[in-house]
C-alpha positions in Angstrom: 39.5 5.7 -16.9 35.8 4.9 -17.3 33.1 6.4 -15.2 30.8 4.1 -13.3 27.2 4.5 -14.5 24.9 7.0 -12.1 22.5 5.7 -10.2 18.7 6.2 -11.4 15.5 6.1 -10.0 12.5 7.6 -11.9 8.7 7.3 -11.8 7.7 5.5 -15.2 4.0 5.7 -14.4 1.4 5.7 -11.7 -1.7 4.0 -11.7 -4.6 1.9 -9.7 -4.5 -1.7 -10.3 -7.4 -2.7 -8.3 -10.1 -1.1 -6.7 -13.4 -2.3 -4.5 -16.2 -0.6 -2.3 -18.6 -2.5 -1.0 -21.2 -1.3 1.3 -23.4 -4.5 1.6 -25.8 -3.6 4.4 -27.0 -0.2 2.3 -29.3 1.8 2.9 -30.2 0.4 6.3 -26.6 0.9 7.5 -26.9 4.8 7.0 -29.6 4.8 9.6 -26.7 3.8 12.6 -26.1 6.4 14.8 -23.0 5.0 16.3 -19.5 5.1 15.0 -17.9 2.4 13.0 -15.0 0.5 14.3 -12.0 1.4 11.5 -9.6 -1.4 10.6 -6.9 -0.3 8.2 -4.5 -3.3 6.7 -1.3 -1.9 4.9 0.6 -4.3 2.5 3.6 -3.0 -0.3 4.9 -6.1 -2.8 7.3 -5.4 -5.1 8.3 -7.4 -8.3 10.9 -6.9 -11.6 8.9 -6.7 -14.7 11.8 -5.9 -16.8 15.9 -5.0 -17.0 15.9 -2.0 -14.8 12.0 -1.6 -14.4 9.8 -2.9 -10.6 6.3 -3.2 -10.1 5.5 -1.8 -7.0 2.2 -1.8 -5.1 0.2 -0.5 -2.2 -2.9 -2.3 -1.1 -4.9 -0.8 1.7 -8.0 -2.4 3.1 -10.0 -0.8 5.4 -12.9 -2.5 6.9 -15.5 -0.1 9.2 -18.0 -2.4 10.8 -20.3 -1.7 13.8 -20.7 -4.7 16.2 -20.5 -7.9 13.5 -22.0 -5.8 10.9 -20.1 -4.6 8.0 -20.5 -0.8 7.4 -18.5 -0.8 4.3 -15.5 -2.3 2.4 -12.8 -0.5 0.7 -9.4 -2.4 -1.3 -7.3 -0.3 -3.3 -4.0 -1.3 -4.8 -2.1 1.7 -6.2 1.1 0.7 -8.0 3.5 2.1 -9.8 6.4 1.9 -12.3 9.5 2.6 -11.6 13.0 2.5 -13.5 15.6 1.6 -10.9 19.6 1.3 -12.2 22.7 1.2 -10.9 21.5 1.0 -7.6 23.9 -1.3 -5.2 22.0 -4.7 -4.6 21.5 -4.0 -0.6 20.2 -0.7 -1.1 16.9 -2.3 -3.5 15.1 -3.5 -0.4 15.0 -0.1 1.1 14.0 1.6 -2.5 11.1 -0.9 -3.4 10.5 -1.1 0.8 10.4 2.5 1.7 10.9 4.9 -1.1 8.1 3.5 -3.5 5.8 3.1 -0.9 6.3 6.6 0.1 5.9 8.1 -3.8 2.5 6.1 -3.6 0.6 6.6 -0.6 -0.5 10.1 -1.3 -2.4 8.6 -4.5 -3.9 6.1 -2.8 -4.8 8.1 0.6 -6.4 10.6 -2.0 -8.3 7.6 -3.3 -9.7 6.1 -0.2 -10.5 9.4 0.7 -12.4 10.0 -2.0 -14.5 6.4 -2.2 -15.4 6.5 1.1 -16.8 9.9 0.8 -18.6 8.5 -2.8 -20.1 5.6 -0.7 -21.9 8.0 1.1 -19.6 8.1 4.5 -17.6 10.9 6.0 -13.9 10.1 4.0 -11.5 8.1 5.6 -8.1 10.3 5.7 -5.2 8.0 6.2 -2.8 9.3 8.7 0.9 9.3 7.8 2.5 6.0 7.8 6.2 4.9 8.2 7.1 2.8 5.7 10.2 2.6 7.0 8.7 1.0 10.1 7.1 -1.5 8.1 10.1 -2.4 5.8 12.2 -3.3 9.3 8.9 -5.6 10.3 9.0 -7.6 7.4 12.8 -8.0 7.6 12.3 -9.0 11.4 9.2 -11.4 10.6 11.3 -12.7 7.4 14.4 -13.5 9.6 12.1 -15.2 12.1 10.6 -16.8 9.5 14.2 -18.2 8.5 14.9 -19.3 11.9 12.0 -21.1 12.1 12.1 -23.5 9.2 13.9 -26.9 9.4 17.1 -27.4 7.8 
């Protein structure tokens, strides 16, 4: 009687793909006195490079303006390798959806945390997220998105 193969999941490698600050009204914007209006955009993509091997990345954008005017600009994409096997098929979307995003949001919170403070701001700390929350949004809008399109 053969044994069936173990499930894996391992961290291959963690790394920044992209990163961008831009602070395009400086110096004059450091002379505001009042407090930027934060918007923070969360967005996880996942993508097989090889047998048994995803991409997966994290881009966060937060944009802090006051009125129209742009205080500053920050997009960082953290991604990481990850060797996924023997893993039932229904069980991926919740690994790649949830699990990976989880593994790389501390390295990208310490990031934007740390850029924000370089640009000359007080840091942006990301509060926790659910990425479980967002992993049942994109199934919802991708289901609407299904129910939408003509046959």
């Amino acid at each position: 009687m053969s044994e069936s193969p173990q499930p894996m999941f391992a961290i291959e490698r963690i790394y920044i793909k992209d990163l961008s600050v831009e602070v395009p009204n400086a110096p004059e914007i450091f002379s505001e006195r009042e407090s930027p209006k934060v918007e923070v955009n969360v967005q996880s993509n996942s993508r097989p490079v090889q047998d048994g091997y995803f991409e997966v990345v994290l881009s966060i954008t937060i944009n802090a303006k006051i009125n129209e005017k742009s205080v500053f600009l920050v997009e960082a994409a953290q991604a990481g390798l990850f060797q996924i096997r023997n893993i039932p098929q229904q069980d991926m979307g919740p690994i790649l959806g949830i699990a990976c995003p989880n593994t790389l949001f501390p390295y990208v919170r310490e990031t934007i945390t740390s850029v924000t403070s370089r640009a000359g701001f007080p840091p942006v700390v990301l509060a926790p997220m659910s990425f479980e929350g967002i992993y049942q949004q994109q199934l919802l809008q991708q289901q609407q998105n299904a129910q939408t399109k003509p046959s």
